[in-house]
C-alpha positions in Angstrom: -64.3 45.9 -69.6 -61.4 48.6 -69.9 -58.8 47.6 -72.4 -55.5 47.5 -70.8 -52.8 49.7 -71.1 -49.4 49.1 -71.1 -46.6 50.9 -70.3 -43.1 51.2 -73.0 -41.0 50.8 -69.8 -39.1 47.7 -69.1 -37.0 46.7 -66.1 -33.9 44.3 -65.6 -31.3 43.0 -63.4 -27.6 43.4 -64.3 -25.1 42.2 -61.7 -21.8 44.0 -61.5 -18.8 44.4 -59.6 -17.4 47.4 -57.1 -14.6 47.0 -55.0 -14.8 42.8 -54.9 -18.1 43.2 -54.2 -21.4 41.7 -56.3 -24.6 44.1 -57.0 -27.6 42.6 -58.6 -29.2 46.1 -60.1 -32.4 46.7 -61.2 -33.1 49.4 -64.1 -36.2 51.0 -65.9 -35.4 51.9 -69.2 -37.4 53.2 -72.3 -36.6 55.5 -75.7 -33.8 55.7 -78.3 -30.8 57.6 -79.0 -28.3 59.6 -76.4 -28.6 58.3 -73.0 -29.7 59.4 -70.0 -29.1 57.9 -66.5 -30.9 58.6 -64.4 -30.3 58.6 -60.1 -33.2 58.8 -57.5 -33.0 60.7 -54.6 -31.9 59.6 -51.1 -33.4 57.2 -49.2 -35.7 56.5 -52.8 -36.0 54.4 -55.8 -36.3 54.6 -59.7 -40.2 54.8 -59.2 -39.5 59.1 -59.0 -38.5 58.8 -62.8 -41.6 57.6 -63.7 -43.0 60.5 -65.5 -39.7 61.1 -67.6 -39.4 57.7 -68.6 -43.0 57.1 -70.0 -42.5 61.2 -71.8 -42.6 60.6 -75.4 -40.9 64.4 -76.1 -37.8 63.0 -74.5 -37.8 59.2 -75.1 -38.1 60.2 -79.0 -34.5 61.2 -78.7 -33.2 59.8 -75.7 -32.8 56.0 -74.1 -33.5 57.1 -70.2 -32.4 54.6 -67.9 -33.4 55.1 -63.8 -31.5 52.4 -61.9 -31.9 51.6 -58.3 -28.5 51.8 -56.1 -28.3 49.3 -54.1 -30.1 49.0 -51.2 -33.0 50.8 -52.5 -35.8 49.6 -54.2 -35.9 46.4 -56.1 -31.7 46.7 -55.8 -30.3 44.6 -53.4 -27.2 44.6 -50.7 -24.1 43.1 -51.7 -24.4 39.8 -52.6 -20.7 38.2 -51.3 -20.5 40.2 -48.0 -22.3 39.9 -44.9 -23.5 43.5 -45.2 -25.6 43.1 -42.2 -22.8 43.1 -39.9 -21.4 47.1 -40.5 -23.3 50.7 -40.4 -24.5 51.4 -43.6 -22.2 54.4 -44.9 -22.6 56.0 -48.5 -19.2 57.2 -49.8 -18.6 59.4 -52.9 -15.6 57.0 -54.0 -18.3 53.8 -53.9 -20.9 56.1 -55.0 -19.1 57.3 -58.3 -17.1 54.2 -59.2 -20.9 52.0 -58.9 -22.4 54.9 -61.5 -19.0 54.4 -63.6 -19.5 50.5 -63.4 -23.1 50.5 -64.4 -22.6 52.6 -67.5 -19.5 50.4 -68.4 -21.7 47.5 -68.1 -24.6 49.1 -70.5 -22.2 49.7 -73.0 -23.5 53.5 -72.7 -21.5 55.3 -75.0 -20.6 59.5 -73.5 -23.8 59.2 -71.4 -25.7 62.2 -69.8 -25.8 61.7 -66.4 -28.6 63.4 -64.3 -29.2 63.1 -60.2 -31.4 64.9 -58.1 -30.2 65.7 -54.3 -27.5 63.6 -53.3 -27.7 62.5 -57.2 -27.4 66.1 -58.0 -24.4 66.1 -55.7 -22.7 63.2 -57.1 -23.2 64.5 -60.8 -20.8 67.3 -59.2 -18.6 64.2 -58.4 -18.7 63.0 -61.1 -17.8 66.0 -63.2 -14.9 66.2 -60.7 -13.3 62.6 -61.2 -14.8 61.0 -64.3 -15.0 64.1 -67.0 -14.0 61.9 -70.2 -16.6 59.5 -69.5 -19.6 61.3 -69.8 -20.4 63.9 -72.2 -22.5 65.8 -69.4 -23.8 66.2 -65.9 -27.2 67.9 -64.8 -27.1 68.1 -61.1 -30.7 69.1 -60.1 -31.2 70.3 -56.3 -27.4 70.2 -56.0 -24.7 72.3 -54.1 -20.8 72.0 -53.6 -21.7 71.5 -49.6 -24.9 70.6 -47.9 -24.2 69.5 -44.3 -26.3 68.9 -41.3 -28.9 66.2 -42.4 -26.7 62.9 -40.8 -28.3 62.3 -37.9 -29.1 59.7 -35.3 -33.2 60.2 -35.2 -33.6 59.1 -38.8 -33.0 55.6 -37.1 -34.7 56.0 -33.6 -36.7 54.0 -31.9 -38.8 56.0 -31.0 -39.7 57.0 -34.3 -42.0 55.6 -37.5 -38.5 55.5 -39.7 -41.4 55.4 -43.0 -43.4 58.5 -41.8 -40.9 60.3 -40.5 -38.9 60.0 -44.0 -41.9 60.9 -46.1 -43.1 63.3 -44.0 -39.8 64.8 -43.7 -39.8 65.8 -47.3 -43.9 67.1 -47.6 -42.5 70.9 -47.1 -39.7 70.1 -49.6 -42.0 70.2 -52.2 -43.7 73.5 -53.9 -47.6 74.0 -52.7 -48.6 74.2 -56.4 -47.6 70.8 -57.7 -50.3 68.4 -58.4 -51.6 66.6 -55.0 -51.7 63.6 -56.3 -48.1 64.3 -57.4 -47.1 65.8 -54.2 -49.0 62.2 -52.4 -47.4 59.9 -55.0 -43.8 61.4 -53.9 -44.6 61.4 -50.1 -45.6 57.5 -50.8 -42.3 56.9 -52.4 -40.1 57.8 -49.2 -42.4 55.8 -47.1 -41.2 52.8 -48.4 -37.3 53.6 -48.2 -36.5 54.5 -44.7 -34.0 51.9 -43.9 -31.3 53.1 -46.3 -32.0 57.1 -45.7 -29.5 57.8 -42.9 -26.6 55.9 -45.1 -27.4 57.8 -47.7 -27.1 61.2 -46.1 -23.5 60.6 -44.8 -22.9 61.2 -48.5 -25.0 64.2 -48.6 -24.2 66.0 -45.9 -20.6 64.4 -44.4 -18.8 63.0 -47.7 -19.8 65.4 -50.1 -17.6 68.4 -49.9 -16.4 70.4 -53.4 -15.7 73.7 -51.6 -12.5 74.8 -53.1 -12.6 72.2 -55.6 -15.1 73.2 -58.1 -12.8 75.1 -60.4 -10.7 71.5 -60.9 -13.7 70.7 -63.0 -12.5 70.4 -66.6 -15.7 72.4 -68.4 -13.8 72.4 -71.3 -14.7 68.0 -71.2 -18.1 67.9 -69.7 -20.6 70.3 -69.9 -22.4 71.2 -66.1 -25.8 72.4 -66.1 -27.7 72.8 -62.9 -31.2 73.0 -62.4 -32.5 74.0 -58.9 -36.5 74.8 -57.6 -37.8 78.2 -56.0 -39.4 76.3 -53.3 -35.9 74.3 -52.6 -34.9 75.7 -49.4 -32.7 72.6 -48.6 -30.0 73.5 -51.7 -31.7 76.8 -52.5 -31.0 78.5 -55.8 -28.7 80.6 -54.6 -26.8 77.7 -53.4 -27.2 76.1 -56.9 -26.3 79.4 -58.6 -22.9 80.1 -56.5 -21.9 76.9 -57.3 -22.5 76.8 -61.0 -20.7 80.2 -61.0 -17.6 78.3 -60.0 -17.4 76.0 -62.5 -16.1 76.4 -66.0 -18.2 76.6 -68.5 -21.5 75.6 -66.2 -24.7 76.9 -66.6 -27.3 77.5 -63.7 -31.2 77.2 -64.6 -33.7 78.2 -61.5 -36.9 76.1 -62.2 -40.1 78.3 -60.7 -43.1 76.8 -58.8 -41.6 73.6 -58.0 -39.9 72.5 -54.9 -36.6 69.7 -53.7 -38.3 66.7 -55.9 -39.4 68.3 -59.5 -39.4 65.0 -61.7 -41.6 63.3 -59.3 -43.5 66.5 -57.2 -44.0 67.7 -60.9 -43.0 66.2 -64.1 -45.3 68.1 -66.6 -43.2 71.3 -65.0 -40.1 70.0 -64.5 -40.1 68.4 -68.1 -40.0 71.9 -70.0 -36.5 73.1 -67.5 -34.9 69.5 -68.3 -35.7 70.7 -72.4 -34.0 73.8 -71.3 -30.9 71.8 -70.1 -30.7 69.2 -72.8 -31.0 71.9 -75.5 -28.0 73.6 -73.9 -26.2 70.5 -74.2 -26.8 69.6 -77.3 -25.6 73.6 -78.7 -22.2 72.9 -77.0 -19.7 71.6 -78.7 -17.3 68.9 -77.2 -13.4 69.7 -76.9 
């Protein structure tokens, strides 16, 4: 008989407040030292982060912490509200202060903070509105604007919600990442189709730093960006021309790897996020 193996991540529940309302949140964690959090894409769960949390080269030096927002994955609705009653809506003012919240109840000390589509747009938010509280953002697959993705068939009828959602995201992904990769990732959006639409009203409706970008206090929080070649929802120019706006940002284009690197291809995706933590780590705070 094979001898197991087991894996150095754990998961719990903390439950936390936002806005009057109760969140039980579940969270993945594994390594030592500076943290990083960690935020799925939309419509998603923590399971994309898998890769990075079980990567000895970064949990040597870093506690990595993928949480699921609520609604998604093991992370339920509110627990006090009858939440089915209303549209589900994400907001950038919920969406920051629930980030804000969980790190507060972590006791994570200047955090880095890392999201990847509309969590690479709300690391942008979060530069914006909470730059003394993390000591840096790495919006991956990000832009300042990304509109035209709320829309109604997400939710028809007519529709497989779960296929459409994974399927949705196949061409997102570069040719050249693993297949099983590529399948694993296309699995992962099958299973979170209910919460997709809500999600994009951030993305694409909510989200809008256009003319804002140079209010980001670089001199605070240190902004680097990572986007894929094979990206053509936030392409790298749209990562680059918004990096180029902000103080004191940097702007990394990751070759070969599409809209969903740390799950499409970790192995890759792991040597671009060295690149990013090692410019972090050379800058020096104000």
């Amino acid at each position: 008989m094979t001898k197991a193996v087991f894996s150095p991540v754990t998961g719990r529940y903390v439950t936390i407040e936002v806005d009057e309302e109760e969140y039980k949140v579940f969270y993945l964690e594994n390594g030592t030292g500076q943290p990083l959090v960690c935020q799925h894409t939309a419509g998603c769960h923590n399971h994309q982060w898998r890769g990075l949390l079980e990567d000895e080269e970064i949990t040597n030096n870093y506690r990595v912490i993928a949480y699921d927002l609520p609604r998604h994955g093991k992370s339920d609705p509110p627990l006090n509200k009858e939440w089915w009653k209303e549209e589900y809506k994400l907001t950038a003012d919920f969406y920051t202060k629930f980030i804000v919240t969980l790190c507060d109840a972590l006791e994570l000390e200047n955090p880095i903070f890392m999201g990847s589509s509309f969590g690479g747009n709300v690391a942008l938010q979060l530069a914006l509105h909470y730059p003394d509280r993390f000591k840096a953002v790495i919006p991956v697959e990000a832009a300042d604007y990304s509109p035209g993705f709320y829309l109604d068939w997400w939710h028809h009828p007519h529709a497989n919600a779960s296929q459409v959602c994974a399927s949705g995201v196949w061409d997102l992904m570069a040719p050249q990442s693993p297949d099983q990769d590529r399948w694993a990732t296309w699995f992962y959006y099958s299973q979170g189709a209910e919460a997709f639409k809500g999600d994009l009203h951030f993305y694409s409706v909510d989200h809008d730093l256009r003319g804002k970008l140079d209010q980001i206090q670089g001199d605070k929080i240190k902004v680097v960006m990572l986007t894929g070649d094979y990206d053509y929802l936030t392409t790298p120019e749209d990562g680059r021309r918004t990096a180029s706006q902000i103080k004191n940002a940097e702007f990394i284009e990751m070759k070969g790897i599409g809209h969903f690197p740390m799950s499409e291809n970790h192995q890759l995706f792991s040597k671009y996020l060295q690149q990013a933590l090692d410019v972090i780590n050379n800058t020096v705070r104000a």
